[in-house]
C-alpha positions as CSV (number, residue, x, y, z in Angstrom):
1,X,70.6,99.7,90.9
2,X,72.3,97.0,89.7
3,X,73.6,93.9,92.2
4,X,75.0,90.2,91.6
5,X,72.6,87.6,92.3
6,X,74.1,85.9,95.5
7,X,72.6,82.7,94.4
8,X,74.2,82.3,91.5
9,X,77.5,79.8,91.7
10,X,79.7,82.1,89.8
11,X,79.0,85.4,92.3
12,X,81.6,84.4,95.0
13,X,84.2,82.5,93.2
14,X,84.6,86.2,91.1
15,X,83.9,88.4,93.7
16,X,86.7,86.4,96.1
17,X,89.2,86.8,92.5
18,X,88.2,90.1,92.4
19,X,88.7,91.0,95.7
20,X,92.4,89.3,96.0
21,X,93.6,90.6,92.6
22,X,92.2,94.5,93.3
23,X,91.4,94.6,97.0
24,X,93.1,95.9,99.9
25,X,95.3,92.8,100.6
26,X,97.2,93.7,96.9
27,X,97.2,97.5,97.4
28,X,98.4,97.6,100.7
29,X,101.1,95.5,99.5
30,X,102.0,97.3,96.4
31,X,101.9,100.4,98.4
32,X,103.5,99.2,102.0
33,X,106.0,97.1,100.3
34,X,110.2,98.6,100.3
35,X,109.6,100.9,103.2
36,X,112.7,101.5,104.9
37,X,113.1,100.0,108.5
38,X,109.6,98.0,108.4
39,X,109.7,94.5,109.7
40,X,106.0,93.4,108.9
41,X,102.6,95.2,107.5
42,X,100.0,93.3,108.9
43,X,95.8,94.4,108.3
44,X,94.0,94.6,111.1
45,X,90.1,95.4,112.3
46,X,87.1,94.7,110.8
47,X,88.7,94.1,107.1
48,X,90.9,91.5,108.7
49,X,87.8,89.9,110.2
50,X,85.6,90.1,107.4
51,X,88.4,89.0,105.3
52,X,88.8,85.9,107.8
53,X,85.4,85.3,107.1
54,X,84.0,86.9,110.4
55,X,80.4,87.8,110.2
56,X,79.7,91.9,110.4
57,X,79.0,95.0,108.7
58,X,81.0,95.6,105.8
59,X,84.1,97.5,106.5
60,X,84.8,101.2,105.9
61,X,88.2,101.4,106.4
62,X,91.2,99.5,106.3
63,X,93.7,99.6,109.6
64,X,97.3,98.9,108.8
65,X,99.7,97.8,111.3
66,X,103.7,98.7,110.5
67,X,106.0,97.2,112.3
68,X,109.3,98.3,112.9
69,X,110.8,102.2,112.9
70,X,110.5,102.9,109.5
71,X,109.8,107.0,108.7
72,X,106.5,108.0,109.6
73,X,106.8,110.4,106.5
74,X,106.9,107.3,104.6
75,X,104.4,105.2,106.3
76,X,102.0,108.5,106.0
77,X,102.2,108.7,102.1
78,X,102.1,104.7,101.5
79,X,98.7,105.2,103.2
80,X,97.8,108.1,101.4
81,X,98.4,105.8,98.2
82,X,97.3,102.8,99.0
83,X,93.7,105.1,100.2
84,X,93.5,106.8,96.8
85,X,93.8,103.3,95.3
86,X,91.0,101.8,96.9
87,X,88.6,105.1,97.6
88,X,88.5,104.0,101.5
89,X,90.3,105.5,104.9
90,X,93.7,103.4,105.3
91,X,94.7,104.1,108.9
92,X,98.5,103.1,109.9
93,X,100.1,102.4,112.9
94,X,103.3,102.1,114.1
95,X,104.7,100.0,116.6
96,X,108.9,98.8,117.5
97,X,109.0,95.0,116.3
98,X,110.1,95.3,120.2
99,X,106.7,96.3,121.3
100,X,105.3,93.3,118.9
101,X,107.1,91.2,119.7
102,X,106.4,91.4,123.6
103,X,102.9,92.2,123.3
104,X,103.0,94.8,126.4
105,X,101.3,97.6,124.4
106,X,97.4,97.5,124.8
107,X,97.0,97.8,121.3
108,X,99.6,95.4,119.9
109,X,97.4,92.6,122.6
110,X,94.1,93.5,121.1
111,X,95.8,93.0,117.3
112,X,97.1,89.9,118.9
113,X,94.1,88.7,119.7
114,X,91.9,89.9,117.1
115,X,91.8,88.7,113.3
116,X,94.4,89.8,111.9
117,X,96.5,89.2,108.0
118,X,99.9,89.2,107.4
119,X,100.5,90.9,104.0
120,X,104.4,91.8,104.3
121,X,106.1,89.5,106.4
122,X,110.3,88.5,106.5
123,X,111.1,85.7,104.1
124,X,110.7,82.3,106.0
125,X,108.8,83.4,108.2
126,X,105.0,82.8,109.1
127,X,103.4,85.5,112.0
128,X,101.9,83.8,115.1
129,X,98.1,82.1,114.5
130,X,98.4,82.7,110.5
131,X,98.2,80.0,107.6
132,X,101.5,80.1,105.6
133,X,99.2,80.6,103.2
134,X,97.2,83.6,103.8
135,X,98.1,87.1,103.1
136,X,100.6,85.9,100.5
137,X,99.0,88.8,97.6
138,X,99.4,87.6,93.9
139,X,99.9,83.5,94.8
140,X,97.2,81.3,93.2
């Protein structure tokens, strides 16, 4: 078996390029991105945490939060895609940019206050708790 040497100064610098360039933040959005009646796309779970740098078991899926009322059809087969891509479970949700908004749901709290990335947000607009920064695929 082959493995990168975790000591060597190279290993995270290409790992983090790698990760950014052909991970789930860039397929998601490739994938999620011109669906019809979708506000936001957000990751959530333990590859939002991990990707925030939260210590854990590696992640074997990918949770995807839609929000808006876009077709579940289409939500469905961006997932399908976007799984195919990256040879994991991608699990969407939907939820009313209402129900995100107001933060009744029990789900939409826990996202709330869990790690979370924003990978499709409005223009000019940064999501509560994020860097304007982060979950921007394809800038650097």
């Amino acid at each position: 078996m082959v493995r990168a040497n975790p000591d060597n100064r190279l290993t995270r610098p290409l790992a983090e390029l790698l990760f950014l360039s052909w991970g789930p933040l860039q397929v998601v959005a490739e994938e999620f991105s011109g669906l019809e009646g979708a506000e936001e796309v957000l990751i959530f779970g333990s590859w939002a945490a991990r990707y925030q740098e939260r210590h854990g078991k590696p992640p074997n899926d990918v949770d995807v939060l839609v929000v808006g009322r876009p077709s579940r059809e289409d939500v469905y087969d961006a997932a399908d895609r976007a799984q195919q891509r990256l040879g994991m479970p991608v699990n969407p949700v939907i939820r009313a940019g209402e129900a995100w908004r107001q933060a009744a749901d029990p789900l939409v709290r826990q996202i709330q206050s869990s790690p979370y990335v924003a990978v499709l947000v409005p223009d000019g607009t940064t999501p509560p708790g994020q860097d304007p920064e982060e979950g921007k695929p394809g800038d650097g």
